[in-house]
C-alpha positions as CSV (number, residue, x, y, z in Angstrom):
1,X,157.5,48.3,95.0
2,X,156.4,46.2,97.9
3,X,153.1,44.5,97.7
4,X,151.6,45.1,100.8
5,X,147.7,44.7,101.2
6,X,147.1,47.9,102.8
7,X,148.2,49.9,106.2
8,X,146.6,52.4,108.2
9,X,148.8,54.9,110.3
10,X,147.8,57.8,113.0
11,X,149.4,61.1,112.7
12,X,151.2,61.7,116.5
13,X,148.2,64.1,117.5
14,X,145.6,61.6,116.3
15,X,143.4,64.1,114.7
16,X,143.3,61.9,111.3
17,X,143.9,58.8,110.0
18,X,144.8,57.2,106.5
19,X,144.4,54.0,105.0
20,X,145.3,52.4,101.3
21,X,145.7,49.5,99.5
22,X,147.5,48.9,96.0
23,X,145.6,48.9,92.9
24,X,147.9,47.4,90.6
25,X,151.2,48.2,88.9
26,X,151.3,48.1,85.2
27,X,154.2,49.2,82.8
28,X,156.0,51.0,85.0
29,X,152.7,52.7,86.9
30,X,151.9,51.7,90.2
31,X,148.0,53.2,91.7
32,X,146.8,53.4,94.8
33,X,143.4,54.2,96.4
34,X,143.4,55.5,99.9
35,X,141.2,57.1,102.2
36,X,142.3,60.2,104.8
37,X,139.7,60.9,107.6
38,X,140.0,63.8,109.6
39,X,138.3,63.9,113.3
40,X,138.2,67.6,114.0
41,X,136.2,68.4,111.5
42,X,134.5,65.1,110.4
43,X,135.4,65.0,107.2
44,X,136.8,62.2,104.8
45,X,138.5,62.0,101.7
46,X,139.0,59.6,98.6
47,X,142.5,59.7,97.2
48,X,143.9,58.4,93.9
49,X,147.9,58.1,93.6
50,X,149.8,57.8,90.7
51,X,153.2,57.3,90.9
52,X,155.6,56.4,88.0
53,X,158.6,53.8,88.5
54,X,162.1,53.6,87.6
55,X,162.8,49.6,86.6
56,X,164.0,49.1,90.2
57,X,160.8,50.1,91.7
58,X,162.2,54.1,92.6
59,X,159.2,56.7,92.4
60,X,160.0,58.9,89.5
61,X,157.1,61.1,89.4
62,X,153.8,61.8,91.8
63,X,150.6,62.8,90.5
64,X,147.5,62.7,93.5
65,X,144.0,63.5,93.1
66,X,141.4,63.6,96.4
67,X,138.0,64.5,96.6
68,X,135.8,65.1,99.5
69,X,133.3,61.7,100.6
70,X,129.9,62.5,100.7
């Protein structure tokens, strides 16, 4: 898995944005922590990513969890 420090992207209507960075990777695990902020409607979510690896760094499985910022 590439171990890039973060990266933010626009969708091509710019009504949100996200950003993440990598947590760690640990026995095959890899986590992430991102952030998805929508502009129509002001709001923003936290996200947590798990996402299981094959030895060669392939995605296996997905699991995400988000809730709403305060």
């Amino acid at each position: 898995m590439p171990q890039r420090a973060g990266c933010s992207t626009t969708s091509q209507h710019g009504d949100w944005t996200f950003e993440w960075k990598l947590l760690g990777v640990d026995r095959g695990s890899a986590f992430v922590q991102g952030r998805t902020d929508y502009r129509g409607n002001s709001r923003s979510y936290d996200n947590l990513w798990i996402i299981q690896l094959t030895g060669d760094g392939r995605a296996t499985a997905f699991t995400e969890w988000y809730m709403l910022r305060k």
